[in-house]
C-alpha positions in Angstrom: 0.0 0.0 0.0 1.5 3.4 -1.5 2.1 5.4 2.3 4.4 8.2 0.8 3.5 11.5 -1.7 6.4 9.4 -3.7 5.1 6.2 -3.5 1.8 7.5 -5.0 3.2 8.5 -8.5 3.8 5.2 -10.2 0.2 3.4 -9.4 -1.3 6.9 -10.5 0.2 6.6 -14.0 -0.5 3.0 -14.2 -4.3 4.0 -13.3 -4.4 6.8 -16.0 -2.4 4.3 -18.7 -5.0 1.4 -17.9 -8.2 3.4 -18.1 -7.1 5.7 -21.2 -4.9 3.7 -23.1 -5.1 -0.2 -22.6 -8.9 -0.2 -22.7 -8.8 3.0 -25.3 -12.9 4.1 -25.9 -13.1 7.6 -27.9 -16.2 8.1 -26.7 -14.8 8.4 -23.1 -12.1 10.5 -24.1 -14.1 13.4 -25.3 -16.5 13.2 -22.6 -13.3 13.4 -20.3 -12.6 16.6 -22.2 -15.6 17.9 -21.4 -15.4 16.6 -17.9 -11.9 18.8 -17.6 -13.1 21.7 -18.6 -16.1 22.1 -16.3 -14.1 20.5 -13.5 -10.9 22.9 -14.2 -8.9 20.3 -14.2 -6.8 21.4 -17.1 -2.9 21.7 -16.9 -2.2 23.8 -19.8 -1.2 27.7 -19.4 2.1 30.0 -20.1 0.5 32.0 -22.5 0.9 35.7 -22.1 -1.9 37.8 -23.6 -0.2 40.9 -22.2 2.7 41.4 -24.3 0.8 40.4 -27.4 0.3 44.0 -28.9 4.1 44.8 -28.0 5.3 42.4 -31.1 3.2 43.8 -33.7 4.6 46.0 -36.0 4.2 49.6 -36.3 1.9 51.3 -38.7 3.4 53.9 -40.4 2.5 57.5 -39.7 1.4 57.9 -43.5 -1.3 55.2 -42.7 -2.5 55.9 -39.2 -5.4 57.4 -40.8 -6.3 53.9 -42.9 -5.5 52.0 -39.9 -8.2 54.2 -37.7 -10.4 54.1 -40.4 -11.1 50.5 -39.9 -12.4 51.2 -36.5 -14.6 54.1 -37.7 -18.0 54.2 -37.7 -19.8 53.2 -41.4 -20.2 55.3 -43.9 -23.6 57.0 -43.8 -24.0 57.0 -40.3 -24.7 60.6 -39.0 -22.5 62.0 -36.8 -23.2 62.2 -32.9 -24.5 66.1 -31.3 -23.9 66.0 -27.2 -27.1 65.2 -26.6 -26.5 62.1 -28.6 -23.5 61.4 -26.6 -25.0 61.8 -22.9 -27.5 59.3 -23.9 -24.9 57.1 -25.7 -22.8 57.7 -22.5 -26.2 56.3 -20.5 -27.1 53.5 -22.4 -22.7 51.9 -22.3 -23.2 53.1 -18.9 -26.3 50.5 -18.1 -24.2 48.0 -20.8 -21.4 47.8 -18.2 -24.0 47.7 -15.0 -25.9 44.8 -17.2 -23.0 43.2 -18.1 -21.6 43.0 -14.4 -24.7 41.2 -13.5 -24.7 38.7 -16.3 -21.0 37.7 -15.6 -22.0 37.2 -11.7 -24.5 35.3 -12.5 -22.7 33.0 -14.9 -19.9 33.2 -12.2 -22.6 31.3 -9.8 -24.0 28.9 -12.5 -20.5 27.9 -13.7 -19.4 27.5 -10.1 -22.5 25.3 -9.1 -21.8 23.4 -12.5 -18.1 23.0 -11.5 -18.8 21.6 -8.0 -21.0 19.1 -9.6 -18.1 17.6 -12.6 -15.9 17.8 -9.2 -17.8 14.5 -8.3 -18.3 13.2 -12.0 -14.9 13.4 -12.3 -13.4 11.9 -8.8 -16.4 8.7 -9.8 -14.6 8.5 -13.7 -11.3 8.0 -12.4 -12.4 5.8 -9.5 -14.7 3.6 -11.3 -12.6 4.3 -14.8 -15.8 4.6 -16.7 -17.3 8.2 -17.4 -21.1 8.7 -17.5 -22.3 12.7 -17.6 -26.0 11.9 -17.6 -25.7 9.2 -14.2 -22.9 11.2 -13.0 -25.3 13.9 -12.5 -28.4 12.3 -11.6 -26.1 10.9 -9.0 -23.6 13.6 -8.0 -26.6 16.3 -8.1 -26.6 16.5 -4.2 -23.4 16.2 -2.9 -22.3 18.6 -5.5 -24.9 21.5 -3.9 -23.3 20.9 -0.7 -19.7 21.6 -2.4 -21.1 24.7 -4.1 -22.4 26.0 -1.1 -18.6 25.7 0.6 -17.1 27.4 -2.3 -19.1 30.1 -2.0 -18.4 30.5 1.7 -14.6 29.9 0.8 -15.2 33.0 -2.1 -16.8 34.8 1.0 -14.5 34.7 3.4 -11.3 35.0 1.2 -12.3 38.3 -0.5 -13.3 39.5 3.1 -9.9 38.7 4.4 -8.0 40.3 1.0 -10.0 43.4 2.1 -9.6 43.6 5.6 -5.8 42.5 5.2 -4.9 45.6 2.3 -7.7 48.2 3.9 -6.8 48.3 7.3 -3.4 49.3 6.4 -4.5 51.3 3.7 -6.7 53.3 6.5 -3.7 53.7 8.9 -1.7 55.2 6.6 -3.8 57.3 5.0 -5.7 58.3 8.5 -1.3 59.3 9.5 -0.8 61.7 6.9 1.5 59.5 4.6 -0.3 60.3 1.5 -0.7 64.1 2.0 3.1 64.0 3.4 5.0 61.0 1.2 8.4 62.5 1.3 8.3 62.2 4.8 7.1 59.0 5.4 8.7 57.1 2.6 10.6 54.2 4.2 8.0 53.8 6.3 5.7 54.0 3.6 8.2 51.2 1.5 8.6 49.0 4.7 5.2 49.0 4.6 4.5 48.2 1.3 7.1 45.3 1.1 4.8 43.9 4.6 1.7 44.1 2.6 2.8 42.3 -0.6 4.4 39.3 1.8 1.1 38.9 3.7 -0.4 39.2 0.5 1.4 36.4 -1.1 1.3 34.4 2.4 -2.5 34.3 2.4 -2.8 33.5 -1.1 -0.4 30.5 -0.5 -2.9 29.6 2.4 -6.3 30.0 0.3 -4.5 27.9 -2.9 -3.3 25.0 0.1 -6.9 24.8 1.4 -8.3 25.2 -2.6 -6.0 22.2 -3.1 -6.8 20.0 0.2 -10.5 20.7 -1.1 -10.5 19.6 -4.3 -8.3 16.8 -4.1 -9.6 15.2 -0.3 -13.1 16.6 0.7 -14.6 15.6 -2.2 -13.8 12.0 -1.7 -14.7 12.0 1.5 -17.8 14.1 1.1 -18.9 11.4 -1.8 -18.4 8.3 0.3 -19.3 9.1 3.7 -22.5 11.4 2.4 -21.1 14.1 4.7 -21.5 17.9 4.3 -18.5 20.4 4.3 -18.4 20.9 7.7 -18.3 17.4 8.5 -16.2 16.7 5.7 -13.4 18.6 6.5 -13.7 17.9 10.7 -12.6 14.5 9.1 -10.1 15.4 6.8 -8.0 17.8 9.5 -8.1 14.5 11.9 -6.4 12.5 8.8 -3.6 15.8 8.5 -2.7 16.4 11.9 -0.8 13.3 12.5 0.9 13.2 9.3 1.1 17.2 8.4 4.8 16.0 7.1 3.3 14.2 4.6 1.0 15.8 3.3 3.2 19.0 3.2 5.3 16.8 0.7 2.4 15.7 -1.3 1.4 19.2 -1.5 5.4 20.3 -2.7 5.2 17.5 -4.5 2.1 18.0 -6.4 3.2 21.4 -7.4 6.3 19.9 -9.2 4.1 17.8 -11.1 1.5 20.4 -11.9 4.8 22.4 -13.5 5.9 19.9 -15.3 2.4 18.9 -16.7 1.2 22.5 -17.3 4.5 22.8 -19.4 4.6 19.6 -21.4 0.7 19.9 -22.3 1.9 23.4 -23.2 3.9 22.3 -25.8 1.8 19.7 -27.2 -1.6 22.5 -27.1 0.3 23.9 -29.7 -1.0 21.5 -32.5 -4.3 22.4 -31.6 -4.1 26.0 -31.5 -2.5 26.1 -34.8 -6.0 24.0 -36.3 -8.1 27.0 -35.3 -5.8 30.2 -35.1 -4.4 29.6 -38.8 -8.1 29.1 -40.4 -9.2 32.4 -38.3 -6.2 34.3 -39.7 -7.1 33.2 -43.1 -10.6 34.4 -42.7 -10.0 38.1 -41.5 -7.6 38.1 -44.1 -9.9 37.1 -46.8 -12.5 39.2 -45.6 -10.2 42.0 -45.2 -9.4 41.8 -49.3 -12.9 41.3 -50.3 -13.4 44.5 -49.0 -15.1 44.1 -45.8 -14.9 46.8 -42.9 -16.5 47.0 -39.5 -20.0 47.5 -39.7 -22.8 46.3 -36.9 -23.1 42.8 -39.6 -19.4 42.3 -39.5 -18.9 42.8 -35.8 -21.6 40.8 -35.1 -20.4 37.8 -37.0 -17.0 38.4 -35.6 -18.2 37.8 -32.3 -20.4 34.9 -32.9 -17.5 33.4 -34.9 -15.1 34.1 -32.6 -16.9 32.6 -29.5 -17.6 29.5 -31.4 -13.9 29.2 -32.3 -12.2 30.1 -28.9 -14.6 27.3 -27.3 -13.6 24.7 -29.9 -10.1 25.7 -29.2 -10.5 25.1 -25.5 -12.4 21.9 -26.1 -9.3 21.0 -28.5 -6.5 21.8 -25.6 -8.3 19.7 -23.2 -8.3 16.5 -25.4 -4.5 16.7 -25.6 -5.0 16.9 -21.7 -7.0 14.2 -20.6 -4.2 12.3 -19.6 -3.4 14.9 -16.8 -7.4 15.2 -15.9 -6.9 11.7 -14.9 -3.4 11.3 -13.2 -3.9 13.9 -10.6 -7.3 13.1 -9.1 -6.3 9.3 -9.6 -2.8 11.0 -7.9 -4.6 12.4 -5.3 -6.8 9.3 -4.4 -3.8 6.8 -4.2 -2.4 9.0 -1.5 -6.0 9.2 0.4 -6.9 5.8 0.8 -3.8 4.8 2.2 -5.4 7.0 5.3 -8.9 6.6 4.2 -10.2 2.8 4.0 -13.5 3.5 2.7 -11.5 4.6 -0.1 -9.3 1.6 -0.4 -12.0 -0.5 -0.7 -13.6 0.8 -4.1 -9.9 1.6 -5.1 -8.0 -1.2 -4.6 -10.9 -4.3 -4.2 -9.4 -7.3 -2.8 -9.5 -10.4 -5.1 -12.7 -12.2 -5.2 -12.2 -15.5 -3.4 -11.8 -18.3 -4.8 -14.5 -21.3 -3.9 -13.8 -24.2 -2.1 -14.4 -27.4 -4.0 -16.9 -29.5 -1.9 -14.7 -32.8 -0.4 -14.3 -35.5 -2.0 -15.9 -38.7 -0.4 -13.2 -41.4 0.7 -13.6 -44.2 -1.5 -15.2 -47.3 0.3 -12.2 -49.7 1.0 -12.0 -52.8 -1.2 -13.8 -55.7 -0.8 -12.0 -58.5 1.4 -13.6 -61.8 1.3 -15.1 -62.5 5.2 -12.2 -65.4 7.0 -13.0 -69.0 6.6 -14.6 -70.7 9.9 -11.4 -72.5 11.2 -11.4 -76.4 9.9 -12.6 -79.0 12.4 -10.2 -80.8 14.1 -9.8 -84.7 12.8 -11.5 -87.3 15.0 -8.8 -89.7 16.7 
């Protein structure tokens, strides 16, 4: 029985190479996809979208006025007067408010829909069959309790971030620091440098506990039908024996995560290039035909463009199936070493074998009874 964070890594890639490539079903491959991407259990990133615009080449000054002409507004439109623009100005103004609301809402749905796949996923790797319709059905319950901690783990972290930066904010604004910054500057930059380590310390504390819940209350949530509260009062008696431990699997885990985030990297490439190069080709096609921005065109370019950025995520997360599995399957090696409920469904012991009924003696061979002794002779 694996014990160690070390000891877990081999019988979790032998799990993921059984169920994904010895007993290979398509079919369970791209609902795995899907089941990463609504778990987030994808291991893919490096991509920065920041220093994008800073390796594009420089119109020339002769052509700014082409260049901004493909963001100006079509030809026969009238121009604006300011009454025009105060209620243009109110109508992006209730855009943005909308907008705001919308994305908190989806924020909710997608969260409630993520604690659900949490489940599907952990019951995929452990039963190495994937089912979305009876994973739901089945996970539908124990997922609303999971939601419901997420939201109080949302809660309470975005309280803390505020009462950790605003109280100091408060002090040193309530002492004059602001008004009199030459004065206070070292203590302003002493400050400063505190802030950013708590910072970083407490976001190192809310990604620990993110990780402990994803990867350990949900098992134990699913098997013992417990809520959160419940759920993690067991967990923390499981850590505080053995915090070594699982302080290495948690180092240990972040290594791997490294490693896999940059090899699936590499390989999300070939995707990428299956949907980037054809969109390319497009804008450039439409872009000699003729075409400028117009309410048509930018319309399309949305539509089009969502449609293509969610079959390039649904791409990347094919190439990473085999890391949706090894890490939960990761994860569960090392818990049911602690966890026997968990070593049960995981590691079933061999059905027994049945005893052969026993096999009658065979009746001993026939003797012949002794002859009466002869009678003695007379005389």
């Amino acid at each position: 029985m694996p014990v160690s964070a070390v000891d877990c890594v081999q019988p979790a890639l032998q799990h993921t190479r059984t169920q994904l490539f010895t007993n290979f079903r398509w079919g369970q491959w791209a609902r795995l996809a899907l089941v990463g991407i609504l778990a987030a259990e994808l291991h893919v990133g490096g991509c920065n979208f920041g220093n994008m615009g800073s390796s594009w080449p420089r119109v020339p000054h002769k052509n700014d006025s082409e260049f901004l002409s493909y963001f100006s507004l079509p030809s026969g439109w009238p121009p604006f007067n300011s009454s025009q623009i105060s209620e243009h100005i109110a109508q992006f103004i209730g855009l943005i408010v909308v907008g705001i609301f919308v994305a908190i809402v989806l924020a909710f749905v997608f969260l409630y829909i993520n604690s659900v796949f949490r489940f599907i996923l952990f019951d995929s790797v452990l039963r190495r069959h994937c089912s979305i319709g009876e994973g739901w059905q089945k996970w539908r319950r124990a997922g609303g309790r999971f939601f419901l901690w997420q939201i109080v783990f949302q809660i309470a972290v975005w309280m803390f971030f505020l009462v950790l930066v605003g109280i100091p904010v408060a002090m040193a604004l309530a002492a004059g620091w602001a008004t009199h910054l030459r004065e206070h500057l070292g203590r302003l930059i002493v400050g400063v440098i505190l802030a950013v380590g708590l910072v970083l310390l407490f976001a190192l504390t809310a990604a620990v506990v993110q990780v402990l819940a994803r990867d350990f209350l949900v098992p134990i949530m699913a098997l013992d039908d417990l809520d959160f509260a419940d759920g993690w009062h067991r967990l923390l008696a499981m850590i505080r024996p053995e915090k070594g431990r699982f302080a290495i699997y948690l180092l240990l885990k972040l290594v791997l995560s490294i490693a896999a985030t940059i090899l699936f990297t590499i390989v999300a490439v070939i995707p990428a290039l299956f949907v980037v190069i054809p969109a390319i080709i497009a804008v450039v096609a439409g872009r000699a035909a003729g075409l400028g921005w117009s309410v048509t065109t930018i319309s399309l370019a949305i539509v089009f463009g969502t449609m293509l950025f969610l079959l390039l995520i649904y791409l990347i997360a094919l190439v990473c199936v085999p890391g949706t599995i090894f890490f939960p399957a990761y994860a569960m090696y090392f818990l049911a070493a602690r966890y026997p409920n968990l070593d049960a469904l995981l590691n079933p012991a061999p059905p027994a074998v049945p005893m052969s009924p026993p096999v009658p003696e065979s009746p001993p061979p026939f003797q012949a009874p002794p002859l009466p002794p002869s009678a003695e002779p007379i005389g």
